[in-house]
N, C-alpha and C positions, 0 to 999 in steps of 0.2 A: 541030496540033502546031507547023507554022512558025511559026503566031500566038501563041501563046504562049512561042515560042522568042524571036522575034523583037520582043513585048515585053519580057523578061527583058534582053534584049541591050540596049534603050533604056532600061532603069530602071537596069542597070548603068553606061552610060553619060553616065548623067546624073549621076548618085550622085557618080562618077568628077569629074565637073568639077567639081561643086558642093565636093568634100573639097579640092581642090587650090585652087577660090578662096578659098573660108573660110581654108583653111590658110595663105594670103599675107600672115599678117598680119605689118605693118608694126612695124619694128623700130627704137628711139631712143636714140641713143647718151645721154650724161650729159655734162655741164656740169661740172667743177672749177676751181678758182681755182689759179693755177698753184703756189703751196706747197703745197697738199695735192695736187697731180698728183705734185709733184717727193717727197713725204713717202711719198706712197702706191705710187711705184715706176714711175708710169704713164710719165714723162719723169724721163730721165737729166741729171748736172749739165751733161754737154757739150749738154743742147737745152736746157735753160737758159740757160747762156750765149751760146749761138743765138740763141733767142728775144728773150735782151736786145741783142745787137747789133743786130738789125733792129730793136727796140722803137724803139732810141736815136739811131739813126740816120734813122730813117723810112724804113725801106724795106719795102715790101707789097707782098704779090702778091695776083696775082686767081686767085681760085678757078673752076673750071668750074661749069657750070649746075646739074651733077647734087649738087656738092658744097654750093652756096649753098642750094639747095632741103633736101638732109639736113639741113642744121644748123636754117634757118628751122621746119623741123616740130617737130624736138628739141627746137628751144627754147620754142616755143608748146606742147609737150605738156609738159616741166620746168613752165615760168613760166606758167599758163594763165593767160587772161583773155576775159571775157566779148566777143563778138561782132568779135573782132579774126578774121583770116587770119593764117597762116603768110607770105603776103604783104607785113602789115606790122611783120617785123623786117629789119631792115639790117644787114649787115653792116662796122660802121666801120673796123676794118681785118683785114687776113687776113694773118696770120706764116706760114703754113707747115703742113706735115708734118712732124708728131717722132716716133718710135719709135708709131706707128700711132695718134696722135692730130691734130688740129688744135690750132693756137694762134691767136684769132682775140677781137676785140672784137666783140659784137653786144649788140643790142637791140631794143625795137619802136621804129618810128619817132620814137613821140613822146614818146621820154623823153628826158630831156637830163639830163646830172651837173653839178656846180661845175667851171666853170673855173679849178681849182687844179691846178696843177704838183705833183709829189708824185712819190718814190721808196719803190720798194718793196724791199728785197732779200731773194732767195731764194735759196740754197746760197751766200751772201756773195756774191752776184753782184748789182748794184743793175742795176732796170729803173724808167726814166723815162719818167714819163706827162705830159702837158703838158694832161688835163684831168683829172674822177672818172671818166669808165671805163677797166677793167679789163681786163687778157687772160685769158681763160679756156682751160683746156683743154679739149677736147670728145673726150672717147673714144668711137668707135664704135661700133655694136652687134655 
């Protein structure tokens, strides 16, 4: 009777880890373009006009590891491509936290845009880029 208690106990236990690793599954926020973040509710006009102060000024912050790592997967799971890493997207600049999203340029390393200068404006509010990429918002999961 222990013996068969005592396997019950270890098929339960097992059972038990295996639900909770399987169940970890990994969760990936979404990519927007900042008018349709700012359309869709996601970011308010005042992180917009945020956004574009630091856009136009150039002024960036760096993200922590855990937060460059989130976006790099998000983005490889959005954008896939064949035999790349989550390793190779970079982050070309990082705006901030707005109302529980990031504002942030990224890509994989080896794209590159025209270098054309160009404004965009969103809630009448002009944001200037001084190449073709973009700020995207990234809402979390």
């Amino acid at each position: 009777m222990k013996k068969v208690l005592s396997i019950v106990c270890v098929l339960v236990l097992c059972m038990s880890i295996c639900t909770i690793g399987c169940g970890a599954k990994q969760q990936y926020g979404s990519f927007y373009d900042i008018e349709t973040a700012y359309e869709s509710g996601l970011i308010s006009q005042e992180d917009v006009a945020s956004i574009a102060e630091l856009q136009n000024n150039k002024i960036y912050s760096t993200p922590t590891n855990d937060v460059v790592e989130e976006l790099q997967k998000s983005y490889v799971k959005r954008y896939p491509r064949e035999n790349v890493s989550y390793k190779d997207v970079v982050i070309k600049e990082f705006l901030g936290s707005f109302s529980d999203c990031y504002a942030v340029i990224i890509a994989y390393s080896d794209e590159s845009a025209a270098e054309e200068i160009g404004t965009e404006v969103v809630a009448g509010i002009e944001i200037n880029y001084n190449n073709g990429f973009r700020i995207s918002i990234y809402q979390k999961a």
